[in-house]
N, C-alpha and C positions, 0 to 999 in steps of 0.2 A: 468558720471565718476564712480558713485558706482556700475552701473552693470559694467563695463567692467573690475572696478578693480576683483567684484567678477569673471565674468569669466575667467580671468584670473586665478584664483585661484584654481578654476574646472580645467580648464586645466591642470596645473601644477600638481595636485592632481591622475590625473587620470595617466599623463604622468612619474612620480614616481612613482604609482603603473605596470606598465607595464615592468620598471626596476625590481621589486621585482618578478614578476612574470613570464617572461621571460623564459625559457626553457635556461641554460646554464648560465646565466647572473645574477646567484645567486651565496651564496658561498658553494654551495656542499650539500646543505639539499633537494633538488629536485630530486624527485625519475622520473627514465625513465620510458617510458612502456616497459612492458616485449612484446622483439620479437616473431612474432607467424611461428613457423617454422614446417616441414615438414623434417621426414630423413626416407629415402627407405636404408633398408638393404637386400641384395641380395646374397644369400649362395645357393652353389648345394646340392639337395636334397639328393645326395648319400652319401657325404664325410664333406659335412657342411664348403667347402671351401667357401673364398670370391671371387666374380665374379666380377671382374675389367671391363670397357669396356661395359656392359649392357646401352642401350639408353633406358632411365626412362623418358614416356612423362606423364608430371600431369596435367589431367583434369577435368574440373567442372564438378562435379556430375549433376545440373540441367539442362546445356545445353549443356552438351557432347563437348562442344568444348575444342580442348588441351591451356595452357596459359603458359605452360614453359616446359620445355628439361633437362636434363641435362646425362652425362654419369656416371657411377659409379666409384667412384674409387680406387684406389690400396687396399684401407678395402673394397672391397664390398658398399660404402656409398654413396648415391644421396640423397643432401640436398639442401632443397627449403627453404630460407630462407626471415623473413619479408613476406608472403602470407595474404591475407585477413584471417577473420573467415569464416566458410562454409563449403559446402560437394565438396568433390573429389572424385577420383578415378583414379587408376596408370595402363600405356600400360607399360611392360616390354618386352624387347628383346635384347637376346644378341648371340655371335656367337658360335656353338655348344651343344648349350641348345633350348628346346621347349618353344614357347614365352607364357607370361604370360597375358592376359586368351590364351588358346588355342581356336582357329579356330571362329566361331558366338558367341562362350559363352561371355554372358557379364560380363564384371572384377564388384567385391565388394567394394560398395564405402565404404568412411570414413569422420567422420564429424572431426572439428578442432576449437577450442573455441580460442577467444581473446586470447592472451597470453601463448599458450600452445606448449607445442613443443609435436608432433606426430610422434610416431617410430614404422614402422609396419618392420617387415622381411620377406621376400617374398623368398623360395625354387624352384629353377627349375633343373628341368630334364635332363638330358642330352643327347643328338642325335649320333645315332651311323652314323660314314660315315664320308666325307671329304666335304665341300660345298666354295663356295665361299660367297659375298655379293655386294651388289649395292645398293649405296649412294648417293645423290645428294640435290636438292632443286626445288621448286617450284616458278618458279619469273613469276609476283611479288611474294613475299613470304606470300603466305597466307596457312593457315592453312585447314583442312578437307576435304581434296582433297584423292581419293581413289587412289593410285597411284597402277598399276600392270607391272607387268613383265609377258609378254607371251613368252612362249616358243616356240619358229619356228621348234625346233626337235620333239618334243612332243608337246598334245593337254593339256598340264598341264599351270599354273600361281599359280604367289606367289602377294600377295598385303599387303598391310599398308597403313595406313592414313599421310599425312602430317603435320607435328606438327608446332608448333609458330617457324618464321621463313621461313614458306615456307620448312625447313628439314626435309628428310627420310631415314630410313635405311632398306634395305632390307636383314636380316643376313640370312645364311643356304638354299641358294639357290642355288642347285644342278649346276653341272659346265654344260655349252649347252650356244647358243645364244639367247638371248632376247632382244626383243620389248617395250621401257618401256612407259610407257602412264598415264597420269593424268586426274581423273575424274572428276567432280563434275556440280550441274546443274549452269547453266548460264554461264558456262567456257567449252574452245573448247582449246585442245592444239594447239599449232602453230608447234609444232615437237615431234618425237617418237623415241628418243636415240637409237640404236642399241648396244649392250654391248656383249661379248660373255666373259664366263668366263672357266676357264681352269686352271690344275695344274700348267701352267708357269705364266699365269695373274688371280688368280683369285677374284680379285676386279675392281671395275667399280668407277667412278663418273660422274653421269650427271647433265643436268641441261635442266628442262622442262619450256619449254613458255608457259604461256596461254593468252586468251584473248577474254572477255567477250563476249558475242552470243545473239542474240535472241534466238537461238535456234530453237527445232520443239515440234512438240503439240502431246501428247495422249489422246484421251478422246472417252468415253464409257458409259454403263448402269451397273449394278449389278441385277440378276433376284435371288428371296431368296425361294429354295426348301422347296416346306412343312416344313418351318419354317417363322415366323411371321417377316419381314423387320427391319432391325437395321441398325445400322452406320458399316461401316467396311472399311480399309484403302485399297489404291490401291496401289503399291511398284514396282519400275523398278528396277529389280538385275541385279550383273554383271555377264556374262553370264556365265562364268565356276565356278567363285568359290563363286555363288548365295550369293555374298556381298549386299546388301543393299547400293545407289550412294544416299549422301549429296545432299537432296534438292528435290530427286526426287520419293517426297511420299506424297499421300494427300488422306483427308475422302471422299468417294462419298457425296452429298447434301439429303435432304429429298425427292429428285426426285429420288432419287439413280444414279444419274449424278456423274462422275468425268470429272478435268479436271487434266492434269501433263504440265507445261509449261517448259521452258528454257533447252530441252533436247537437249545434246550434241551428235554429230555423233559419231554411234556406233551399237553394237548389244548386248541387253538386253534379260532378261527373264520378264514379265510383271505376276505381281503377285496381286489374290486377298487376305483381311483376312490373311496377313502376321502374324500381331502382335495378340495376345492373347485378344480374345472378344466371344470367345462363338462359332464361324464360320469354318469354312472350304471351299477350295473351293470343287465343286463336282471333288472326287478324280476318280471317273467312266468315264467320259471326258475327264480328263489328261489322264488318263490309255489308253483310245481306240484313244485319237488322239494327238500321239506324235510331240511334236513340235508344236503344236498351242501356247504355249504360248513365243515363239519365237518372237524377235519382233527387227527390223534394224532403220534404222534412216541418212538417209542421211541428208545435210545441209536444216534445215530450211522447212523441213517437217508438214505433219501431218498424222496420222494415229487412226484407231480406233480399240480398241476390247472391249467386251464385255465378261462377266465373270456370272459363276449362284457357288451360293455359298449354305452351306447346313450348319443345326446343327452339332456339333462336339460331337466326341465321347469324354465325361467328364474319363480323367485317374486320379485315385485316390494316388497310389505311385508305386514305389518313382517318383519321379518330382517334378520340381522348383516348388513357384508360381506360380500363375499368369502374376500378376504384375511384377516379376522380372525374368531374365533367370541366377538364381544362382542355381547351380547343388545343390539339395540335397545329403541327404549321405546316402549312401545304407551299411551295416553294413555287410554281407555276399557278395563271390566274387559269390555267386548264389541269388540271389535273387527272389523273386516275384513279380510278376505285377498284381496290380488290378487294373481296370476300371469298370463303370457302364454299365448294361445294354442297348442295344441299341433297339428300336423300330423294330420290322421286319429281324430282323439279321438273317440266318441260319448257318453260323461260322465265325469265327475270323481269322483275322491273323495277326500275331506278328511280329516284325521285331526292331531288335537291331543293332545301329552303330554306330561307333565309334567318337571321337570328328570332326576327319578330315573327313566323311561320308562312312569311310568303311565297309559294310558291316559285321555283324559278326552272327548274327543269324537271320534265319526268312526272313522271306518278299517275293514276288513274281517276277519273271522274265519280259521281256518282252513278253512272250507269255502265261505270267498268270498262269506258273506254277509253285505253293505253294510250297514253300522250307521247311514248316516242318511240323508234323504229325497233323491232322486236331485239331480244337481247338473249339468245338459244342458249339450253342446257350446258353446252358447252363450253361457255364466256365463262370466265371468274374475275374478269377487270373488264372496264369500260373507259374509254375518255369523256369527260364532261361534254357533253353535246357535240359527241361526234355525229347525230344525226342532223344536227343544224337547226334544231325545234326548239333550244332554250328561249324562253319571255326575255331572261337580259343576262349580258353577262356577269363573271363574279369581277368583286372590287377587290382591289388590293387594301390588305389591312380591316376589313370585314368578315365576321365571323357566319359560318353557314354548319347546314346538318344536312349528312344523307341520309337515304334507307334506301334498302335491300329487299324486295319481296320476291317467294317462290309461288308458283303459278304450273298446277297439273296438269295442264293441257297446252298445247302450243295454238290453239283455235283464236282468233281475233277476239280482244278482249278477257278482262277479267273470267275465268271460270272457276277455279276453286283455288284460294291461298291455302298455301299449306303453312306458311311462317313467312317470319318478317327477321329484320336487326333488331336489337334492342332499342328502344325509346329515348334510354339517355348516351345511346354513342353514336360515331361519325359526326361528331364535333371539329370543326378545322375550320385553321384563320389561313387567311393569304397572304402571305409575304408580303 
C-alpha cells in the first residue's frame, strides 16, 4: 500500500511537471526557438533591379545534393524558411540573365548557425537576344538527374540538374527543336520529349520517365608516366557539354584497377585525373589521337579503356585552389600568368577561354599550329596577349580559365606534349 501510494505520487509529480513545461501549455513566459532561415536576394548587375521569377535551388554544401526550390519573387526574394544548421550553397537561373555560377564553375558555399537568418544578394548579368525555356519534372521525382536539351539543328545542348521534386527549368534557350533526356547513373529514361521552341511557342513542358537499370560496365588500368603511382579518379562526361553524370565517377584501387557500374545508354567522353590531385592525363595522346576518349553504351554493356596519366604542370596565379573551383580575382583586365618550371620543356603554350570554353587567346589547332608567339623554356610568366593575337579582350567581372602546356621541341608547332595544368585550375574573375 505505501509503495503504490508513493508511486503514485511520483507519477502525479512528474505528470504536473510536463504541464509546466510543455511548449505552449504555459502562461506566455516560454521563449520559442528562433527560426533558422535562408533569404536569397537577386538584383541585375546593370541597374540593381529586383529579378522576379529566378528558380533558386538550395543545396547541401557537403553532399551536393539540392533539398529545396523555390522561385523569387516580385522583390527579388527566395526565402528558405525553418532549414537545419550547416553549409549550403545556391544554383540561380532566371530568364534573360546568365545563370549563377556560370557553365563548370562551382557556386561559393555558406555556412548558417542555429537560429540565424542568412541574407546573401546575388547580381546577375544579363543575355543579349530573345530565347525561349523548357520546364518539366522528373518522375518519380528525384533529384540530380543531369537533364540536357539536344539540339537537332545544331551540334549544341543546354543542361541543368534536377532539383527536390524531380523539377527543372531550362531558361535562355535559343529558339530550334530539341531532344530532352535525363541522366543519371542507375536510371535509364523511358522517353526523350521532343520540344521545339519558336517566337510563336516559345515555352515547352515536359515530363521525363525513368527507370532503374542495371546498367553497363567501364572498367580499365591507369599506366603513371615518369611520375611515381597515386590514386586518381576516372569520370564519364556528357559528351558536348563535358558535364560530369551523378554517379558515374570513381578512384582506380592500389592495382590502379577501376571499375564504373550502373551506366546508362548513351554516348560519353571517358575521363582520367578529372578533379585536382597533382595529375594529368597525357595531353600528347589526346592530341595525336582524337576521339579516343569517345566512348557509347548500348543497353547493358561492357566496355574497357585504359588511360596513362603524367605530372601536371603546377600554375601559380591567378587560379582557384586546389581544393575548390572558386575563380580567383585577377585585379588587371591584362593580367599575368605564372607557372613552375617544367622538367624537359623546350616552349610553352598558353591558352586562355572563356567560362562557356571559347577560346580567346593562345592554344593550338588541330593540326598543332601555335596560335601565339613562341613562349622559350625560360619564361615562367607571360602577360595576356603580349603578342597582340588575342580574338577579344577579357571583361571585367567575367569569369575565364587558363592552361599551361610543355612542348619538347622548340621546332614550329606542336611536336610532343609532355604535360599540361590541371583541368579544373586557372580559374580567375576580373575585377
Amino acid at each position: 500500500m505505501y509503495l503504490s501510494a508513493k508511486l503514485s505520487i511520483v507519477f502525479f509529480s512528474i505528470f504536473f511537471l510536463s504541464l509546466i513545461f510543455v511548449p505552449g501549455c504555459s502562461d506566455g513566459n516560454t521563449v520559442e526557438p528562433t527560426p533558422t532561415n535562408i533569404q536569397i536576394i537577386i538584383k541585375s548587375v546593370s541597374d540593381s533591379i529586383n529579378i522576379s521569377g529566378a528558380n533558386v535551388v538550395l543545396n547541401n554544401a557537403n553532399s551536393g545534393e539540392s533539398i529545396s526550390r523555390i522561385f523569387s519573387n516580385t522583390d527579388g526574394i527566395a526565402k528558405f524558411e525553418n532549414v537545419s544548421s550547416g553549409n549550403y550553397f545556391v544554383r540561380i537561373s532566371a530568364q534573360g540573365f546568365n545563370e549563377i555560377p556560370q557553365g563548370s564553375v562551382s557556386p561559393i558555399p555558406f555556412s548558417i548557425s542555429s537560429g540565424q537568418t542568412f541574407s546573401q544578394t546575388y547580381f546577375m548579368s544579363r543575355l543579349q537576344g530573345t530565347f525561349g525555356k523548357i520546364e518539366g519534372t522528373v518522375n518519380p521525382k528525384l533529384s540530380g538527374f543531369l537533364v540536357v536539351a539536344k539540339s537537332s539543328g545544331q551540334n549544341s545542348e543546354y543542361h541543368t540538374y534536377s532539383g527536390p521534386e524531380g523539377y527543372f527549368v531550362l531558361f535562355n534557350v535559343p529558339y530550334d527543336s530539341y531532344e530532352v533526356d535525363a541522366i543519371k547513373s542507375g536510371y535509364q529514361s523511358a522517353n526523350q520529349p521532343q520540344v521545339t521552341l519558336s517566337s510563336g511557342s516559345s515555352s515547352a513542358s515536359v515530363q521525363i520517365n525513368i527507370n532503374p537499370i542495371t546498367g553497363s560496365t567501364l572498367t580499365g588500368m591507369v599506366t603513371f608516366l615518369a611520375v611515381e603511382n597515386g590514386i586518381v579518379d576516372i569520370s564519364l562526361l556528357d559528351k558536348i557539354s563535358h558535364t560530369v553524370v551523378n554517379g558515374l565517377t570513381t578512384d582506380i584501387d592500389t592495382s590502379r584497377n577501376y571499375v564504373i557500374n550502373k551506366i546508362p545508354t548513351g554516348e560519353y567522353i571517358a575521363w582520367a585525373s578529372y578533379a585536382n590531385d597533382g595529375y594529368v592525363m597525357d595531353p600528347d595522346w589526346i592530341f595525336k589521337n582524337p576521339g579516343a576518349l569517345n566512348v557509347s553504351f548500348s543497353a547493358d554493356t561492357s566496355k574497357e579503356r585504359n588511360f596513362s596519366v603524367t605530372s601536371a604542370i603546377s600554375i601559380i596565379s591567378p587560379t582557384n585552389p586546389p581544393g575548390e573551383i572558386v575563380p580567383s580575382v585577377a585585379d588587371s583586365i591584362i593580367p599575368t600568368f605564372h607557372w613552375n618550371a617544367y622538367p624537359q620543356t623546350k616552349e610553352y603554350i598558353i591558352e586562355v577561354r572563356d567560362v562557356n570554353g571559347n577560346l580567346i587567346w593562345g592554344g593550338f589547332n588541330a593540326n598543332g599550329v601555335i596560335r601565339h608567339t613562341q613562349i622559350p623554356k625560360e619564361w615562367n610568366s607571360v602577360e595576356f596577349n603580349f603578342d597582340g593575337f588575342a580574338f577579344s579582350p577579357l571583361v571585367s567581372g567575367n569569369i575565364y580559365q587558363w592552361r599551361i602546356y610543355a612542348d619538347d621541341d622548340a621546332a614550329p608547332g606542336v611536336q610532343t606534349l609532355l604535360s599540361s595544368s590541371e583541368d579544373l585550375m586557372g580559374l580567375f574573375q576580373i575585377r
